[in-house]
C-alpha positions in Angstrom: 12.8 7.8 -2.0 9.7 5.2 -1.9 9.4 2.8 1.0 7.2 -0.4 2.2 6.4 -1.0 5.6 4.5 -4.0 6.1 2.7 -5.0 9.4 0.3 -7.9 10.7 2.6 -11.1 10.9 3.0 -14.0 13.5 2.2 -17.1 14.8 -1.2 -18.7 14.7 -2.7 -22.0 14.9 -3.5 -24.3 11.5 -7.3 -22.8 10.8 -6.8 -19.1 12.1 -6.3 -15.9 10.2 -4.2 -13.5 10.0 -3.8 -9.9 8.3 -1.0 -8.3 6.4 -1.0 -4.8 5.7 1.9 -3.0 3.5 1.9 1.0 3.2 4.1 2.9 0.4 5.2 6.3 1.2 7.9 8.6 0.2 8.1 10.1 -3.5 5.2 8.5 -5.0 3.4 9.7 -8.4 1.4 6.4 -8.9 0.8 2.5 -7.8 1.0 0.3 -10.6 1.0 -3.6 -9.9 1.0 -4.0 -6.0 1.8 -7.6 -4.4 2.5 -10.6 -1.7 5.6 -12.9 -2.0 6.7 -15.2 0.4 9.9 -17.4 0.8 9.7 -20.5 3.0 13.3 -21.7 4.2 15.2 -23.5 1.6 12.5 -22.0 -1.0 12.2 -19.7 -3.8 10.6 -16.7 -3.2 7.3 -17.2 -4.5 4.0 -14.5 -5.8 1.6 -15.2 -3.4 -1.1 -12.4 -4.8 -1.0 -9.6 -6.9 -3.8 -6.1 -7.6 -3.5 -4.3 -10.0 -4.1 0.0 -9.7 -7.9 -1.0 -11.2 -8.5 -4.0 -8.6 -7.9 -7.2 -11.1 -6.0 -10.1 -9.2 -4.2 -12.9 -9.5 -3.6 -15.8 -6.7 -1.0 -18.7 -6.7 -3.3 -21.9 -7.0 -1.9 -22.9 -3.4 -3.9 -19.8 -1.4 -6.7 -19.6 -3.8 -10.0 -19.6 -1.9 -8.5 -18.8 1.2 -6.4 -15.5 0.8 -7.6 -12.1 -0.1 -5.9 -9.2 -1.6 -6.9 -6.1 -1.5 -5.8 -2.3 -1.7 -6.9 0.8 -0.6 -5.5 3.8 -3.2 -6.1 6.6 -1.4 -3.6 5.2 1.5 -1.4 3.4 -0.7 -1.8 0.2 1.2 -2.4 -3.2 0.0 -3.8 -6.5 2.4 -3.6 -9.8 2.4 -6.5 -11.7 4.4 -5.2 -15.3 5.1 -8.2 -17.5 6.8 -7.5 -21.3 7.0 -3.9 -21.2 7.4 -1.9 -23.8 6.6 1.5 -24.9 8.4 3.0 -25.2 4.5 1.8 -21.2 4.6 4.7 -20.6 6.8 7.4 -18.3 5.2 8.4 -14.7 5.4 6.0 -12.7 3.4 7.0 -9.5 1.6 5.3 -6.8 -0.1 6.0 -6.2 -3.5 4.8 -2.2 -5.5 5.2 -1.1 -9.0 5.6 2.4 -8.4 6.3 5.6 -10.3 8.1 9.2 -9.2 8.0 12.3 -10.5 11.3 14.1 -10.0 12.4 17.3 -12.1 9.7 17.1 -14.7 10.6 13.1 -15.2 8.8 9.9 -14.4 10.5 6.9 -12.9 9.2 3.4 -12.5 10.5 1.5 -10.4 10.3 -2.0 -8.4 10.1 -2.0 -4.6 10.1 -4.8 -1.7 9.3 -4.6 2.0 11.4 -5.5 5.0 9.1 -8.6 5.5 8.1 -9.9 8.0 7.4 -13.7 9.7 4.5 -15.7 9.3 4.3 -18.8 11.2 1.7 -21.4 11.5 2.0 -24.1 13.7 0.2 -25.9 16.6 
């Protein structure tokens, strides 16, 4: 059993930062593709960010420049630095893993989300 606890959201004011941390644990062999989405109200859920296990990223256009991903292996935990926040940056953000088990000799790869949790810019 694999699970994603994220941390680090709340409210701050248009021009602050805030940071998001997500930690896998459970039955984990490896960390493939690890992740940010968010889903504003009335929204899609979006990608936000993505790292892969060797550190190459990818940003949605709208957070380029301002967010950061970023992982740390040995803890299983991927981060997302967001400085100048935006009120439009407002959504629940969830953490998103690529991971793989090992049970009885076999590998599984699977796709896993976090609770999520609130992030809320606003004056």
């Amino acid at each position: 059993q694999v699970q994603l606890v994220e941390s680090g959201g709340g409210l701050v004011q248009p021009g602050g930062s805030l940071r998001l941390s997500c930690a896998a644990s459970g039955s984990i062999f490896s960390i493939n593709v690890m992740g940010w989405y968010r889903q504003a109200p009335g929204k899609q859920r979006e990608l936000v960010a993505a790292i892969t296990s060797i550190g190459s990223t990818n940003y949605a256009d709208s957070v380029k420049g301002r967010f950061t991903i970023s992982r740390d292996n040995a803890k299983n935990t991927v981060y997302l630095q967001m400085n100048s926040l935006k009120p439009e940056d407002t959504a629940v953000y969830y953490c998103n893993a690529d991971i793989t088990s090992k049970s009885l000799g076999n590998f599984y790869t699977d796709d896993y989300w976090g609770q999520g949790t609130q992030v809320t810019v606003s004056s």
